[in-house]
C-alpha positions in Angstrom: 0.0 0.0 0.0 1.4 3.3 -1.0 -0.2 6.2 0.8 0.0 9.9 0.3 -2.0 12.1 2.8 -5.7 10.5 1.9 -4.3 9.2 -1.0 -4.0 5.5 -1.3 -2.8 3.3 -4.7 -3.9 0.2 -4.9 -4.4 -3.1 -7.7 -7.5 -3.4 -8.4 -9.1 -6.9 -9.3 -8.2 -6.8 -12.9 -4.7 -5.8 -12.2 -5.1 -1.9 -12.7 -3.4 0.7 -10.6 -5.9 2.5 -8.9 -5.3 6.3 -7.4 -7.8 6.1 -4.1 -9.1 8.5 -1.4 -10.1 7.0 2.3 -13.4 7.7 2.5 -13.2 6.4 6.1 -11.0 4.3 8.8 -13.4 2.5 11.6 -12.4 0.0 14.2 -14.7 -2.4 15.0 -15.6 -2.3 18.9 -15.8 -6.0 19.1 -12.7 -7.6 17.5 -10.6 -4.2 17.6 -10.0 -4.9 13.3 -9.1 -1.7 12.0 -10.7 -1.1 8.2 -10.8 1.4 5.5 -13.3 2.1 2.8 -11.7 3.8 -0.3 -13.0 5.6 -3.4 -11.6 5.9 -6.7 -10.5 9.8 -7.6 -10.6 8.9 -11.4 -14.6 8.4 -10.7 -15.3 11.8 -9.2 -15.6 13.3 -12.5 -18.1 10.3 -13.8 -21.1 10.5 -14.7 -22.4 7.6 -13.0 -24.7 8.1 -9.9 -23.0 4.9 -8.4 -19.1 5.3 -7.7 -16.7 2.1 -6.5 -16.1 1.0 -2.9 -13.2 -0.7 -1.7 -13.3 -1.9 1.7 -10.1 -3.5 3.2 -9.0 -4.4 6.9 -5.6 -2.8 7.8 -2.7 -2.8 9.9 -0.8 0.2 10.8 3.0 -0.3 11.2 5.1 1.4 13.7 6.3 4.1 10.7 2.6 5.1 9.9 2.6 2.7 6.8 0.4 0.2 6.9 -0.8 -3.2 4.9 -4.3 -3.6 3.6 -5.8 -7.3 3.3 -9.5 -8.3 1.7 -12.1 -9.0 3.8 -12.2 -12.4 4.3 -15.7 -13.9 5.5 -19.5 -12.8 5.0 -19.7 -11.5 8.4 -17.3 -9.1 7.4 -18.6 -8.2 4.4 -21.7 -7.7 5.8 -20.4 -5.7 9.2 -18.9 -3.2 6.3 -21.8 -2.9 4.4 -23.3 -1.8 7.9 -21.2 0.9 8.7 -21.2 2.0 5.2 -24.7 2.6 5.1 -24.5 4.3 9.1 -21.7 6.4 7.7 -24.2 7.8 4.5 -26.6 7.9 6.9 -24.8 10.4 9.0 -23.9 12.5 6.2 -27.0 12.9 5.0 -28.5 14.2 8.6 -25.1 16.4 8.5 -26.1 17.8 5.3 -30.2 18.2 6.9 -29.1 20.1 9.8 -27.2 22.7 8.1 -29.4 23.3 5.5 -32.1 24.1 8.6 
């Protein structure tokens, strides 16, 4: 993982380098897993309603580098998908409350 600021490249499935921003970090209370949910940059300027989501678990070495592995079981996929959705959630009400 190479990592600039909130700037993350990664391989995507189909080999291609991919320029990403973190989205969000979140450790999960329960297991103390630390994760990261990415976004491609090259999609901002799409058209597409729907951008990309990578979601990885991470750990942070001692130098502030760090190592990203896939999630590995459905109950982590799922548990991702869940804080995903909290984290839109939460924007959204964001957004609400200072529009009011």
């Amino acid at each position: 993982m190479e990592q600039n600021e909130n700037k993350i490249v990664i391989i995507d499935e189909e080999g291609r380098e991919r320029v990403c921003e973190i989205l969000f970090t979140y450790q999960n209370p329960d297991t103390q897993k630390n994760y990261v949910v990415l976004y491609p940059i090259d999609e901002l300027d799409s058209d597409d309603e729907e951008m990309d989501l990578f979601a990885y678990s991470f750990v942070e070495n001692e130098d502030g580098d760090g190592e990203l592995f896939t999630l590995e079981t459905d109950e982590e996929y799922d548990m991702i998908n869940e804080v995903i959705d909290q984290f839109y959630e939460d924007q959204a009400a964001e957004l609400e409350n200072e529009e009011n």
